[in-house]
C-alpha positions in Angstrom: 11.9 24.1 4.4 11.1 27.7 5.2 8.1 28.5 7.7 6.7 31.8 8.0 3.9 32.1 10.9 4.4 28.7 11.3 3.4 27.7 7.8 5.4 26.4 4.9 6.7 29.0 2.7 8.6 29.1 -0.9 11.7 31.6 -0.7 11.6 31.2 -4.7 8.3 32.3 -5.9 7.1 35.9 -5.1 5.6 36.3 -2.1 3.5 39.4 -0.3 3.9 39.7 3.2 1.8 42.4 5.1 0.9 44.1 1.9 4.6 44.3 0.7 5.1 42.1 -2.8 8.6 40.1 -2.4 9.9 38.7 -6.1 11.9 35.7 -3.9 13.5 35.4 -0.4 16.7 34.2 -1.1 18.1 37.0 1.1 19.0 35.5 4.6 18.8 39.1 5.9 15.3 40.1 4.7 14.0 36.6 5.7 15.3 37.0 9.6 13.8 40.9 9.1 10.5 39.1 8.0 10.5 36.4 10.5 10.9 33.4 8.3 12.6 30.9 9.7 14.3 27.6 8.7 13.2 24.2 9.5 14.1 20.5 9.3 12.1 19.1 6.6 9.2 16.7 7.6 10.2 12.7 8.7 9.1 11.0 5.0 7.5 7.1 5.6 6.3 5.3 3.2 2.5 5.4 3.1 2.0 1.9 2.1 3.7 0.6 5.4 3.0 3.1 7.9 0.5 5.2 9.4 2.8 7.8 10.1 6.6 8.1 11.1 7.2 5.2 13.6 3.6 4.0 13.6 3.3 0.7 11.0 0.6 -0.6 10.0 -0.8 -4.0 11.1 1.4 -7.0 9.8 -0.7 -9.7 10.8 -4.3 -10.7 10.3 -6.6 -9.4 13.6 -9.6 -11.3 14.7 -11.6 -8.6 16.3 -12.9 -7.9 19.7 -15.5 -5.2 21.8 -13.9 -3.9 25.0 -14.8 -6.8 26.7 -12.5 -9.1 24.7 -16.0 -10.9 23.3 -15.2 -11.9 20.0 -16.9 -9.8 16.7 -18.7 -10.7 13.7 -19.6 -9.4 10.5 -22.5 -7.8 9.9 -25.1 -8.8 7.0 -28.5 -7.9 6.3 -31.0 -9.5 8.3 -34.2 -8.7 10.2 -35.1 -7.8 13.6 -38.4 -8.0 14.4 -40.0 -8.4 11.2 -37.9 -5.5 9.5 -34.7 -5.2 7.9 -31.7 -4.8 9.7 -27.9 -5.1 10.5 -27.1 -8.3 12.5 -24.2 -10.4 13.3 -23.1 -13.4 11.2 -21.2 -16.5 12.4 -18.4 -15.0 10.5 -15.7 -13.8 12.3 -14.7 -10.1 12.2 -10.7 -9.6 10.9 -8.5 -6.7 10.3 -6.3 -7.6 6.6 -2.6 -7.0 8.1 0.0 -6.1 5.8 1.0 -9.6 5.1 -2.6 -11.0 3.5 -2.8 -7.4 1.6 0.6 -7.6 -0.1 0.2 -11.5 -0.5 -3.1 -10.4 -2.2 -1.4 -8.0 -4.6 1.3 -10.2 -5.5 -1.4 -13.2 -6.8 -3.1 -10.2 -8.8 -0.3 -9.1 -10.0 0.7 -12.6 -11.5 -2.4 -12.8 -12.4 -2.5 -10.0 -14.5 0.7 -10.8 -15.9 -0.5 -14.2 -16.7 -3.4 -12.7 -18.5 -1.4 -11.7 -21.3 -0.8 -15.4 -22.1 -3.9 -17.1 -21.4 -5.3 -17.0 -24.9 -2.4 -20.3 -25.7 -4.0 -22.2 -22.6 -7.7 -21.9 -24.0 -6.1 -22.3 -27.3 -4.9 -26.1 -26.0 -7.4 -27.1 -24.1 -10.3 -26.1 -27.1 -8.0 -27.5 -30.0 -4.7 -29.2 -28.6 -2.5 -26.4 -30.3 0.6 -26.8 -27.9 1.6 -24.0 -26.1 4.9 -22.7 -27.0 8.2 -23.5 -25.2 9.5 -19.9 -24.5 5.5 -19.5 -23.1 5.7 -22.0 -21.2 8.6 -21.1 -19.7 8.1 -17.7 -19.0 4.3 -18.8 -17.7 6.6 -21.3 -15.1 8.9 -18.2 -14.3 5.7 -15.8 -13.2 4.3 -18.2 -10.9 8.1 -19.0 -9.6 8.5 -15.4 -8.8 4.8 -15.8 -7.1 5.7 -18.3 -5.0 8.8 -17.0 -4.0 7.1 -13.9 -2.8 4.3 -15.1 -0.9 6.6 -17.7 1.0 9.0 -14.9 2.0 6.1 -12.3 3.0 4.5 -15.1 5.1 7.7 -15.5 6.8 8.4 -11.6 7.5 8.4 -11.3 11.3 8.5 -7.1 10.6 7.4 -4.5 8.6 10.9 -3.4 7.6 11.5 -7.4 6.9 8.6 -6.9 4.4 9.2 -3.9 2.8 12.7 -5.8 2.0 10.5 -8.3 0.4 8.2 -6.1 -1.9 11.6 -4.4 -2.7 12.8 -7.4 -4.3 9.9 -8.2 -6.5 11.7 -9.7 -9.8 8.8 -10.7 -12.1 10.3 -11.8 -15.3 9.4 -10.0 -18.9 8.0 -12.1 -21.6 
């Protein structure tokens, strides 16, 4: 990566700097004349698991608290003296870690994959058409795979333990 004034710049497009138009800056020489320097290119992380580079997101589920350490609620609609308003519930306030968000996605996920097949469950129960074998087994295989992967996120004791996990998703293909 190439900075000029401290801001990212292309050395292969065509560039004007101080009124001067530049076709590239390929030349080492003109960019030192010009005052473009090189730079390390920015620590990548993976959005989905960190905040930034070594900051991770929350792995486990947070019951809230004020500064006090007093426990918080959710707020619902209510009323406060006769008129409408914002009060607490008897519902606990929590922060979704990682954990309950990727356990989340992975139920969806089979879910949706499950979808596809559904028709031959309504299809026994309304009629008692059996449900083929090679359904049946691939129907097994998706909730398998489900299972597998919400056991082993539950058991993830760090984020890089469950990136490993979400890495190794293996949902089977019909």
């Amino acid at each position: 990566m190439f900075l000029f004034n401290g801001n990212p710049i292309s050395i292969d497009t065509e560039q004007v700097i101080d009124g001067v138009r530049y076709p590239h800056l390929r030349d080492p020489e003109l960019r030192e004349q010009l005052g473009i320097v090189e730079a390390d290119d920015p620590v990548q992380y993976d959005q989905r698991f960190y905040w930034g580079v070594d900051n991770p997101k929350l792995l486990n589920d947070r019951e809230e608290v004020d500064q006090d350490g007093n426990p918080m609620y959710e707020q619902v609609l209510g009323e406060v003296d006769g008129r409408p308003a914002m009060v607490a519930s008897t519902k606990r306030l929590v922060t979704k870690g990682l954990k309950s968000q990727w356990i989340s996605q992975t139920k969806q996920t089979a879910n949706s994959i499950l979808a596809q097949t559904d028709w031959t469950v309504t299809r026994k129960a309304e009629r008692n058409i059996d449900i083929p074998q090679d359904v049946v087994t691939f129907r097994a295989a998706v909730v398998a795979e489900c299972d597998r992967l919400e056991t082993a996120i539950t058991a993830c004791a760090t984020v890089e333990e469950l990136i490993t996990v979400v890495g190794s998703q293996n949902w089977p293909k019909e």
